[in-house]
C-alpha beads as a LAMMPS data file, in Angstrom:
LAMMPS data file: protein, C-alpha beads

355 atoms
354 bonds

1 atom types
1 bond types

-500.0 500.0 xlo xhi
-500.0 500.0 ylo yhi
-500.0 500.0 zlo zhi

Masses

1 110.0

Atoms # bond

1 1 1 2.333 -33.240 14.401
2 1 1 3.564 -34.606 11.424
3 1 1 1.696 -33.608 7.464
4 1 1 -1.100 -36.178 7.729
5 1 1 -2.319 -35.095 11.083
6 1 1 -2.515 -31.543 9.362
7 1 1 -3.885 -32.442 6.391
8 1 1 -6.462 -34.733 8.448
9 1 1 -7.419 -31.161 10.237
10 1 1 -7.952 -29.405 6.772
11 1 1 -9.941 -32.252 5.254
12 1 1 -11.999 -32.695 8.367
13 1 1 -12.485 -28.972 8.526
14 1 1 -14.517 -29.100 4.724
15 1 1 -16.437 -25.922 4.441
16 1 1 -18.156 -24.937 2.234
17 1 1 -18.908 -21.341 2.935
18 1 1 -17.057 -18.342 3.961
19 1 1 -18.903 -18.751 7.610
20 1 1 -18.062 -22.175 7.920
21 1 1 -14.578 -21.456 7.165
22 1 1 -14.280 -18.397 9.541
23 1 1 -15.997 -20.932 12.534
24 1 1 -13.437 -23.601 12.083
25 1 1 -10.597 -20.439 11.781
26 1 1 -12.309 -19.471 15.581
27 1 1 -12.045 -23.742 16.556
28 1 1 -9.473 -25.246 19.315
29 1 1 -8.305 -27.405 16.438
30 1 1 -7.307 -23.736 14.173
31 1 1 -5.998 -22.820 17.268
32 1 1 -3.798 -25.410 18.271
33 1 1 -2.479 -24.978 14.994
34 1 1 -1.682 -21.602 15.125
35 1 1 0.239 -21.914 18.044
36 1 1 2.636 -24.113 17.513
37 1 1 4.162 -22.284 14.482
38 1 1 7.097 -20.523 16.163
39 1 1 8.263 -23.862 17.077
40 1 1 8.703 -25.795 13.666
41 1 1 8.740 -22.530 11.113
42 1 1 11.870 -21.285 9.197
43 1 1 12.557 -18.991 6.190
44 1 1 12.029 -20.488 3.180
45 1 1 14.522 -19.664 0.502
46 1 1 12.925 -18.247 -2.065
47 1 1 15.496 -19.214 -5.245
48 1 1 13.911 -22.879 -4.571
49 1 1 10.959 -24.421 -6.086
50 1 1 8.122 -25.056 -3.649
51 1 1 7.899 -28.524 -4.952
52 1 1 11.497 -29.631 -3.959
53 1 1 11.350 -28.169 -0.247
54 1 1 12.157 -30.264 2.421
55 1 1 8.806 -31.972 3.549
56 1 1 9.310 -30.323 7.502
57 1 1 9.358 -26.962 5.714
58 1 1 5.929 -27.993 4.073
59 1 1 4.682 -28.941 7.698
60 1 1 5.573 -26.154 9.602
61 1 1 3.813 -24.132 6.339
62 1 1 0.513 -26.183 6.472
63 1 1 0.781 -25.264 9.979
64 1 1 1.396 -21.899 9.928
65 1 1 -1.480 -21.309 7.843
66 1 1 -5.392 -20.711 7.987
67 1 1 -7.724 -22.510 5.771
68 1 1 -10.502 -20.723 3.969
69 1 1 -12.345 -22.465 1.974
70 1 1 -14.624 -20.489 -0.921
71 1 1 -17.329 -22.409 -2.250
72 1 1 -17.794 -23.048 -5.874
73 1 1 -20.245 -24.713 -8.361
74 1 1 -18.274 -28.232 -8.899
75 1 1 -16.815 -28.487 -5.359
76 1 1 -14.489 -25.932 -3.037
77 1 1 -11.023 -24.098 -3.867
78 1 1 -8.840 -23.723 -0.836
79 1 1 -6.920 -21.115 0.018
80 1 1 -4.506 -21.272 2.568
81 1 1 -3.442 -17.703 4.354
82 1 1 -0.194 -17.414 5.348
83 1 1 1.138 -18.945 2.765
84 1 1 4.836 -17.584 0.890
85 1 1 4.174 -14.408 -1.147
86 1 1 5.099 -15.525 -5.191
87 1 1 8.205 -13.896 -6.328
88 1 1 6.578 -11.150 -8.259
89 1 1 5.147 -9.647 -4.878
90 1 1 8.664 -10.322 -2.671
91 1 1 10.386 -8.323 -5.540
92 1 1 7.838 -5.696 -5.479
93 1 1 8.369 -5.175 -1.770
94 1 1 12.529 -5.497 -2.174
95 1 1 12.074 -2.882 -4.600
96 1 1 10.691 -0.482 -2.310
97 1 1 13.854 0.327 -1.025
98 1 1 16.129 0.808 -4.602
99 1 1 17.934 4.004 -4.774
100 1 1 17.636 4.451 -1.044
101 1 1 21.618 4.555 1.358
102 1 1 21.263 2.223 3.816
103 1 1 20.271 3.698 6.606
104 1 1 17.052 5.241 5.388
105 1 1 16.189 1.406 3.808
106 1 1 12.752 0.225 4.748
107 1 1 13.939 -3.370 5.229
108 1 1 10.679 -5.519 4.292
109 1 1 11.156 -8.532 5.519
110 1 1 10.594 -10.091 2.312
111 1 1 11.989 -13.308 2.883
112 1 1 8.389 -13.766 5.347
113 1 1 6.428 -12.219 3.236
114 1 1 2.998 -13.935 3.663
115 1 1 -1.058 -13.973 2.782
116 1 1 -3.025 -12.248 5.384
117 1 1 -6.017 -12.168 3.691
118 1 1 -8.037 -13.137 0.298
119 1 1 -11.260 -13.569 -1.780
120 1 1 -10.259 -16.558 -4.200
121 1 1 -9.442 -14.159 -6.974
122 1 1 -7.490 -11.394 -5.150
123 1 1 -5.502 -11.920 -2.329
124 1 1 -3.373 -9.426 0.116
125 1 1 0.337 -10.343 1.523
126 1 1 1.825 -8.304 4.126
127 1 1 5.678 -8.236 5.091
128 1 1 6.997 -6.636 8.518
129 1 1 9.189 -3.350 8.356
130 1 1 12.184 -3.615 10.888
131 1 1 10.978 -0.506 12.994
132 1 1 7.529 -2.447 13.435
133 1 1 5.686 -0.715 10.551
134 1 1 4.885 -3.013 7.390
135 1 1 3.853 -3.307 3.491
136 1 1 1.155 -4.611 1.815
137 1 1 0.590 -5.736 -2.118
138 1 1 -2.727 -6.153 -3.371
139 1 1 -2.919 -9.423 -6.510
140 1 1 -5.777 -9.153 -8.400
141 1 1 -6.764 -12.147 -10.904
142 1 1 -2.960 -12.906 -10.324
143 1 1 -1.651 -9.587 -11.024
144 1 1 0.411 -8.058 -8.203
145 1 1 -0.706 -4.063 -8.112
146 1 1 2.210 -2.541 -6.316
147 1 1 3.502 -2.590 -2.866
148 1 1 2.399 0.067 -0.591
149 1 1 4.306 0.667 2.690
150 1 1 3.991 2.484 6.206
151 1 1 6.802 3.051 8.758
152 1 1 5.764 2.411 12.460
153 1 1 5.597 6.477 13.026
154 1 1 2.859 6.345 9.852
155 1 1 0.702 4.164 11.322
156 1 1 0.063 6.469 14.494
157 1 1 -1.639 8.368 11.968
158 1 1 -3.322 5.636 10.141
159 1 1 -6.115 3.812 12.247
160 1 1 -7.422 2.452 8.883
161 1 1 -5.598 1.647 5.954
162 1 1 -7.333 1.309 2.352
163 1 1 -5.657 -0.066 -0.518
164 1 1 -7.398 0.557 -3.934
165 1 1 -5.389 -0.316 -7.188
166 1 1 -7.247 0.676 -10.516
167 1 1 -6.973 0.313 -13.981
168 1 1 -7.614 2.872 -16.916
169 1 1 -9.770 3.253 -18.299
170 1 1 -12.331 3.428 -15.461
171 1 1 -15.990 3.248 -16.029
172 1 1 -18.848 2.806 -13.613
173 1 1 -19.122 -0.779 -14.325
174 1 1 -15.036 -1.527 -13.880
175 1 1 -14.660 -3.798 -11.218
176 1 1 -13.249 -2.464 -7.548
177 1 1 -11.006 -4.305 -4.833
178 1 1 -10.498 -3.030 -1.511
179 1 1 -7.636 -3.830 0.827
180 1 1 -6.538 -3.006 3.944
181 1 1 -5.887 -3.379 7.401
182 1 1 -7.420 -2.024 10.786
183 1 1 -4.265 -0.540 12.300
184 1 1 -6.312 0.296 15.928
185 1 1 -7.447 -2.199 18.221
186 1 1 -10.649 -3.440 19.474
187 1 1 -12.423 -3.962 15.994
188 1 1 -14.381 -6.792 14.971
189 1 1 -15.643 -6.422 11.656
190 1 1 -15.580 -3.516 8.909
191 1 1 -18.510 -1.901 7.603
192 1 1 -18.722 0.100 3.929
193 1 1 -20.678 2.417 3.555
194 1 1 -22.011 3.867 0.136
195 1 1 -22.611 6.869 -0.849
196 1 1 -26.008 6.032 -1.332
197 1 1 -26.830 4.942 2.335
198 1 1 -26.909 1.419 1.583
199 1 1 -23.872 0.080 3.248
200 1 1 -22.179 -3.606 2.970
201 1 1 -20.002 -6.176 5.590
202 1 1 -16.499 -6.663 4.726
203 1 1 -14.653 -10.144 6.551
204 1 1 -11.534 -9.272 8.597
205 1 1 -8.969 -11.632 9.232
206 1 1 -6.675 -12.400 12.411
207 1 1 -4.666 -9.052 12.640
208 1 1 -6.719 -6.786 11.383
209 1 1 -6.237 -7.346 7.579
210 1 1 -9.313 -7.558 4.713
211 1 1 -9.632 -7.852 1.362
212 1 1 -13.490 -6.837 -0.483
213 1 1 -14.558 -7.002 -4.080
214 1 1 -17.663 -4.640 -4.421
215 1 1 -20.200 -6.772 -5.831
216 1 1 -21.618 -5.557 -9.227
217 1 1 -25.050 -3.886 -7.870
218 1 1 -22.938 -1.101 -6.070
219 1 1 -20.100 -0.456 -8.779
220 1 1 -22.323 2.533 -9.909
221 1 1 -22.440 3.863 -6.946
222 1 1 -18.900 3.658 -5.945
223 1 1 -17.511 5.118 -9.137
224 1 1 -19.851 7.752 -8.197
225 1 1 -19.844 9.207 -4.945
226 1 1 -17.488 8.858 -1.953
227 1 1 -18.104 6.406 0.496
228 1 1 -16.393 5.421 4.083
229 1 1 -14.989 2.126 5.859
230 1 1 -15.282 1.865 9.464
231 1 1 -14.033 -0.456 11.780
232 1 1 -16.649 -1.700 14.434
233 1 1 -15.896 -2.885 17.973
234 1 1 -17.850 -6.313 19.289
235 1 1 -20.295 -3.892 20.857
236 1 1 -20.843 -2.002 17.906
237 1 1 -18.745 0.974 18.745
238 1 1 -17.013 2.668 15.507
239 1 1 -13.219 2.666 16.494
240 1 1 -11.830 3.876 12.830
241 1 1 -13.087 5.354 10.200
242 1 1 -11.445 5.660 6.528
243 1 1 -13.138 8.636 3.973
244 1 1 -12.420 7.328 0.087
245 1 1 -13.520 9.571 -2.555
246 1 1 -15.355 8.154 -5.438
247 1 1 -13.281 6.101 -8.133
248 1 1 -13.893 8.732 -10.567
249 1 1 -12.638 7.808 -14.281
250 1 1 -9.977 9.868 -15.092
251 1 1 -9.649 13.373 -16.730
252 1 1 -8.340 13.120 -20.442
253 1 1 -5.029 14.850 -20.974
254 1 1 -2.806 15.897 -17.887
255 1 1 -4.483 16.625 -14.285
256 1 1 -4.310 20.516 -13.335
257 1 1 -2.243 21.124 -9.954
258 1 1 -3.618 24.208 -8.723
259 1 1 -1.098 24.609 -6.003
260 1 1 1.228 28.235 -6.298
261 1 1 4.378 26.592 -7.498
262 1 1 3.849 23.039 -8.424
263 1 1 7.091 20.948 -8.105
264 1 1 8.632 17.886 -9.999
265 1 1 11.989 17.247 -9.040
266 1 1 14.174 14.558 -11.388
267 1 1 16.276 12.215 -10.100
268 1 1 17.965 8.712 -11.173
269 1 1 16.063 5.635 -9.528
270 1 1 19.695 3.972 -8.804
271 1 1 20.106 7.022 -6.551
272 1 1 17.355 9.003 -4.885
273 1 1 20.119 11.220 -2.892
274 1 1 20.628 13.089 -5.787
275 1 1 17.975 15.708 -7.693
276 1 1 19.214 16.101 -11.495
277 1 1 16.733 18.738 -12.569
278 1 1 13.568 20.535 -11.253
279 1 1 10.389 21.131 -13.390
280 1 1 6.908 22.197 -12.922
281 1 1 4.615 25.538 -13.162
282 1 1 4.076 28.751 -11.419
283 1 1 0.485 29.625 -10.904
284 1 1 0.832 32.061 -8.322
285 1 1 -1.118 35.482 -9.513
286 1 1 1.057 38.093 -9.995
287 1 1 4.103 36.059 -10.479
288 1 1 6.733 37.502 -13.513
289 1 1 9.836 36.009 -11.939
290 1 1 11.152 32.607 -10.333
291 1 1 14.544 32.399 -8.382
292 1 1 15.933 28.696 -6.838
293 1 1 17.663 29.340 -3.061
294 1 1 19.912 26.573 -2.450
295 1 1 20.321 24.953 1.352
296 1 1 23.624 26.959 1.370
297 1 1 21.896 30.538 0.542
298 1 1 22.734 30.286 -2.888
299 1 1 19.889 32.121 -5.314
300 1 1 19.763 31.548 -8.914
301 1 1 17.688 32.621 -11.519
302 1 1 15.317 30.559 -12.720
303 1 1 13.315 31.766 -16.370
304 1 1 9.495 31.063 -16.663
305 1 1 7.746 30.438 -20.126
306 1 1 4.353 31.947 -21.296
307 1 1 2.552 29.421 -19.712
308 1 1 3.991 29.602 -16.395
309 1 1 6.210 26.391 -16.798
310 1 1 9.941 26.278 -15.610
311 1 1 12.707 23.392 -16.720
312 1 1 15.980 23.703 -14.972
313 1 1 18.715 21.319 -14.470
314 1 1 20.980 20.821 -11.566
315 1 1 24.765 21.314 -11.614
316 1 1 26.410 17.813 -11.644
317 1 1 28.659 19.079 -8.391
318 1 1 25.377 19.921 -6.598
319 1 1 22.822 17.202 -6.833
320 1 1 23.732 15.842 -4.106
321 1 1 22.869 19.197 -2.031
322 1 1 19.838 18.738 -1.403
323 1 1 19.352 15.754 0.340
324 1 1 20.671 17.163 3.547
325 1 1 18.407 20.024 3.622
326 1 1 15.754 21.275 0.941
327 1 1 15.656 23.948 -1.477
328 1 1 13.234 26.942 -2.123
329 1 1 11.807 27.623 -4.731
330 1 1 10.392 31.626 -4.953
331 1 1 7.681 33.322 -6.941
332 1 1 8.115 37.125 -7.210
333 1 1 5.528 39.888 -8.149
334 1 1 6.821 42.813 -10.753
335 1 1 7.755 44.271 -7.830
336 1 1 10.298 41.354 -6.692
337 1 1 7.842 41.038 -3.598
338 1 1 7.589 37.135 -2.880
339 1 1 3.823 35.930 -3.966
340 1 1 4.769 32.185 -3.592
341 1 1 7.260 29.706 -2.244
342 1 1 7.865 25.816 -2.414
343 1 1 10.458 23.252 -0.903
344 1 1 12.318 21.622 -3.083
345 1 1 13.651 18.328 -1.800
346 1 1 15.456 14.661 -2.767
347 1 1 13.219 11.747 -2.571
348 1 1 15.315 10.476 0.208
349 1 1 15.017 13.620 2.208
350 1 1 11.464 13.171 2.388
351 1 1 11.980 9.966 3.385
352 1 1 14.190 10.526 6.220
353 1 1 12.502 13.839 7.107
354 1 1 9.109 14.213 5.651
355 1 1 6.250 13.601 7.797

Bonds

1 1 1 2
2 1 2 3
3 1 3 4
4 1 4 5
5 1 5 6
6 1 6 7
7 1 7 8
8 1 8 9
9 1 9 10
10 1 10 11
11 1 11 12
12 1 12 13
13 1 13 14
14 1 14 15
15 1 15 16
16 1 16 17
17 1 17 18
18 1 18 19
19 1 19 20
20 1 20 21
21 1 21 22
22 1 22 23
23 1 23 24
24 1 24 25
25 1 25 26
26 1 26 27
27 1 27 28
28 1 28 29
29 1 29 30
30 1 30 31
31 1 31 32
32 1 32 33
33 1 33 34
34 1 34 35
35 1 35 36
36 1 36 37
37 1 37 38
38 1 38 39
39 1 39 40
40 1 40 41
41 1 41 42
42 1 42 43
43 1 43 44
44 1 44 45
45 1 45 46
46 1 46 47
47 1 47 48
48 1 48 49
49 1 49 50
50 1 50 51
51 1 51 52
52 1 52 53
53 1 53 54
54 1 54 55
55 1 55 56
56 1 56 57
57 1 57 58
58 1 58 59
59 1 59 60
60 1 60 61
61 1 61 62
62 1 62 63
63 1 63 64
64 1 64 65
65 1 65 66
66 1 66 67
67 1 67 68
68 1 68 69
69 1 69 70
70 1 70 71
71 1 71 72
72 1 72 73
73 1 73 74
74 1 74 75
75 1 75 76
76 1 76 77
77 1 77 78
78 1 78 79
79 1 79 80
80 1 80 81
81 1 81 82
82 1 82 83
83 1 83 84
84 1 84 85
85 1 85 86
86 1 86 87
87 1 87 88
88 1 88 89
89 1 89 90
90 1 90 91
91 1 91 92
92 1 92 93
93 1 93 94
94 1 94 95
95 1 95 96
96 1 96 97
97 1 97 98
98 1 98 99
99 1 99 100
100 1 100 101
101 1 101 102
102 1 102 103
103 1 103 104
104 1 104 105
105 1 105 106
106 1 106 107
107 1 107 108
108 1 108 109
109 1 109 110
110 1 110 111
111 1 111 112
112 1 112 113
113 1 113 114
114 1 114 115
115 1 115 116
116 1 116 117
117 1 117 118
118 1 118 119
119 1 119 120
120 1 120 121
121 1 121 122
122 1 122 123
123 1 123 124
124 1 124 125
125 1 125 126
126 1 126 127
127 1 127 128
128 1 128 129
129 1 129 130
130 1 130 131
131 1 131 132
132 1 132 133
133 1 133 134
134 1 134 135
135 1 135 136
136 1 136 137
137 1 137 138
138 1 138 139
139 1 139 140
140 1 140 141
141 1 141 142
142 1 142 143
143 1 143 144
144 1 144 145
145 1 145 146
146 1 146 147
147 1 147 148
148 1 148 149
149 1 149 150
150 1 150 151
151 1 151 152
152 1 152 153
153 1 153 154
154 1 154 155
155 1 155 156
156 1 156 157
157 1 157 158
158 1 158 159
159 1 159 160
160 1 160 161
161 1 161 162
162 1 162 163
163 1 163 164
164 1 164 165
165 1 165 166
166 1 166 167
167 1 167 168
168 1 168 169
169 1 169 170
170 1 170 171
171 1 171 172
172 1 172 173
173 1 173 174
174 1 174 175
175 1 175 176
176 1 176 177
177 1 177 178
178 1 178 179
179 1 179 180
180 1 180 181
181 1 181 182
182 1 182 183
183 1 183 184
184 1 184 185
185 1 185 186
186 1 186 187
187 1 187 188
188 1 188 189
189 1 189 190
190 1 190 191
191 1 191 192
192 1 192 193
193 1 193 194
194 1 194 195
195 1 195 196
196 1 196 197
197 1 197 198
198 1 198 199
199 1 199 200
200 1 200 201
201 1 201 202
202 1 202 203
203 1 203 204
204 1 204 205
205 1 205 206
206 1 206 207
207 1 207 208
208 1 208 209
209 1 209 210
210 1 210 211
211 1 211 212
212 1 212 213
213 1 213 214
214 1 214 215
215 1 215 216
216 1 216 217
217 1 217 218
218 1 218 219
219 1 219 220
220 1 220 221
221 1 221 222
222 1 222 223
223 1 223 224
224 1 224 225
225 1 225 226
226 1 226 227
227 1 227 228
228 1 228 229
229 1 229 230
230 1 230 231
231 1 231 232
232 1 232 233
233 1 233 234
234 1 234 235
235 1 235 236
236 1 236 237
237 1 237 238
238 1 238 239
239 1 239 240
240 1 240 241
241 1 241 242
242 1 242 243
243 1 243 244
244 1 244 245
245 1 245 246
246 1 246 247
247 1 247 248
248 1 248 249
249 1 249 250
250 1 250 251
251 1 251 252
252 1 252 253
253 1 253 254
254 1 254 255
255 1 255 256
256 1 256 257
257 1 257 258
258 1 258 259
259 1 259 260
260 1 260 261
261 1 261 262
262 1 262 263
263 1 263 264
264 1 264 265
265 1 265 266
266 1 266 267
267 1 267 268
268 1 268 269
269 1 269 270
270 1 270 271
271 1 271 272
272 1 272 273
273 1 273 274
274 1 274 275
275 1 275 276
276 1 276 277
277 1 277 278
278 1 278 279
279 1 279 280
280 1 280 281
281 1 281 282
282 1 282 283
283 1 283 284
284 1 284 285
285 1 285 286
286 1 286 287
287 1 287 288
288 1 288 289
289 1 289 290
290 1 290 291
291 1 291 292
292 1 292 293
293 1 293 294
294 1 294 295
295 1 295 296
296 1 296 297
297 1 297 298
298 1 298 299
299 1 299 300
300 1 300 301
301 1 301 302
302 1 302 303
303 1 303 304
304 1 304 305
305 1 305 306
306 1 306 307
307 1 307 308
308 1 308 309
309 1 309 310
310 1 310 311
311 1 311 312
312 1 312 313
313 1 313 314
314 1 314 315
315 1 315 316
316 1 316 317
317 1 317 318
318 1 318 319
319 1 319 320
320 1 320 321
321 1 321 322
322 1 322 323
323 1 323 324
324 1 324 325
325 1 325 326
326 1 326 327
327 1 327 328
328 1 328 329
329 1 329 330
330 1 330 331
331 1 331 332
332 1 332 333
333 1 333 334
334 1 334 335
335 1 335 336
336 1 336 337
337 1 337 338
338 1 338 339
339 1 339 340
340 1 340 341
341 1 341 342
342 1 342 343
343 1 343 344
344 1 344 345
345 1 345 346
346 1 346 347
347 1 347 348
348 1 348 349
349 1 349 350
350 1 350 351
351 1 351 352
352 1 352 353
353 1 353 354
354 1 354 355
């Protein structure tokens, strides 16, 4: 099939509407498409400029890809999914994995990084992890919002993910994109829910992924109360279900951790094997004293201000000690009986252990 058979398909395809394009996605000619991609696709090497690609690589793109089609005032804008996720979003997803030894690296597989699913305005690519988990990155209006990623063993946990990036200051009117993707089988479509009981239909694409821009009427609503996703079979049974709290503007100042002993360990991003210092604030009642147990056994002293805040640094020769194993931190009474504990771990412990 050479590029003006393709592009024949596309133009003949011409929808105007988000149905019409989803019926020609469901056609024998989408399909035919579709499946001859692992024969003609390669990686594309992303220090080259799309427009001086080979033209089979621009084939085996075209068909690789889905056409939807949105439609607008003065004619249609397409949007082709599967198409090679811009540079910003690759380096996003590379990045996921800085400060990490090798063997705990996510490996994206950013070289495939891809569109899976879009509006017109915001669009979702998705990139494979190498123990069959993946990562996501939400672009809104052309802004890439972070990549978020989930190992294989995550996803057991995670029938439905939901992707919401924000941007202070948040208001009830400031607009909302949802993205995701239906990590259990069997579902058809995605329904939201408000908190209101009115409720909404959000598209989902081949494998499971969606992207939803709340329209204006229900941004009131959805700053204000929580609200649910939930993935619906063909015969309407619910086969995930996804609880978001509201997208409440945020508190003024720092956000209160109520937690016992609340923990925020320092380390240098070019190494996340190593914690350089240990901060945060004991709010356990009673407390009057806070010692730091190394892995080994080791128990230091650790002094507490007025306010319950602590600040202590990390011997250069041990930083590196608790990546193996954590820490504890401990919380004792005026009677040196323990009234709180916490774990104090490197980032890449958590990683490699951390459930």
């Amino acid at each position: 099939m050479n590029t003006q058979e393709i592009e024949g398909l596309i133009r003949l395809a011409n929808p105007v509407t988000v149905e019409d394009a989803r019926a020609w996605q469901a056609s024998p000619a989408a399909t035919a498409i579709r499946a001859i991609t692992p024969a003609i696709s390669e990686p594309i090497d992303p220090g080259r400029d799309r427009a001086f690609r080979p033209a089979r690589i621009r084939v085996a793109a075209l068909a690789g890809a889905i056409l939807l089609v949105i439609g607008a005032a003065a004619g249609t804008a397409a949007i082709l999914l599967g198409e090679p996720a811009p540079p910003a979003v690759r380096k996003d997803m590379a990045g996921v994995d800085a400060g990490f030894p090798a063997d705990l690296r996510l490996n994206p597989d950013v070289a495939n990084a891809r569109s899976v699913a879009t509006t017109g305005t915001s669009t979702l690519y998705f990139a494979e992890l190498k123990d069959g988990g993946y990562c996501t990155e939400l672009v809104t209006s052309g802004v890439p919002r972070g990549a978020v990623c989930h190992t294989a063993h995550e996803l057991a946990s995670i029938p439905l993910e939901v992707t919401i990036p924000f941007t202070d200051p948040v208001t009830n009117t400031s607009p909302v994109t949802i993205g995701g993707r239906v990590n259990t089988a069997g579902a058809s479509s995605i329904e939201i829910r408000y908190g209101d009981g009115s409720s909404g239909s959000i598209p989902l694409e081949s494998g499971g992924f969606f992207v939803y821009e709340v329209p204006a009427g229900h941004l009131a609503v959805i700053h204000g109360s929580d609200f649910q996703l939930v993935a619906i079979a063909q015969d309407g049974t619910e086969v995930a279900t996804a609880h978001v709290p509201a997208i409440g503007e945020e508190p003024e100042g720092p956000v209160e951790d109520p937690a016992p002993i609340t923990v925020d360990t320092i380390s240098d991003a070019s190494d996340f094997t190593k914690v350089l210092g240990v901060r945060g604030r004991v709010n356990a009642e009673g407390a009057v004293s806070l010692e730091f147990q190394y892995p080994d056994g080791t128990v230091v002293s650790v002094p507490i201000q007025e306010d319950g805040s602590y600040d202590f640094d990390i011997p250069a020769e041990r930083e590196a000690d608790l990546f193996e194993a954590p820490g504890t931190l401990v919380a004792r009474d005026a009677g040196g009986k323990e009234v709180a504990s916490a774990p104090v771990a490197a980032v890449a412990f958590w990683r490699a252990y951390g459930d």
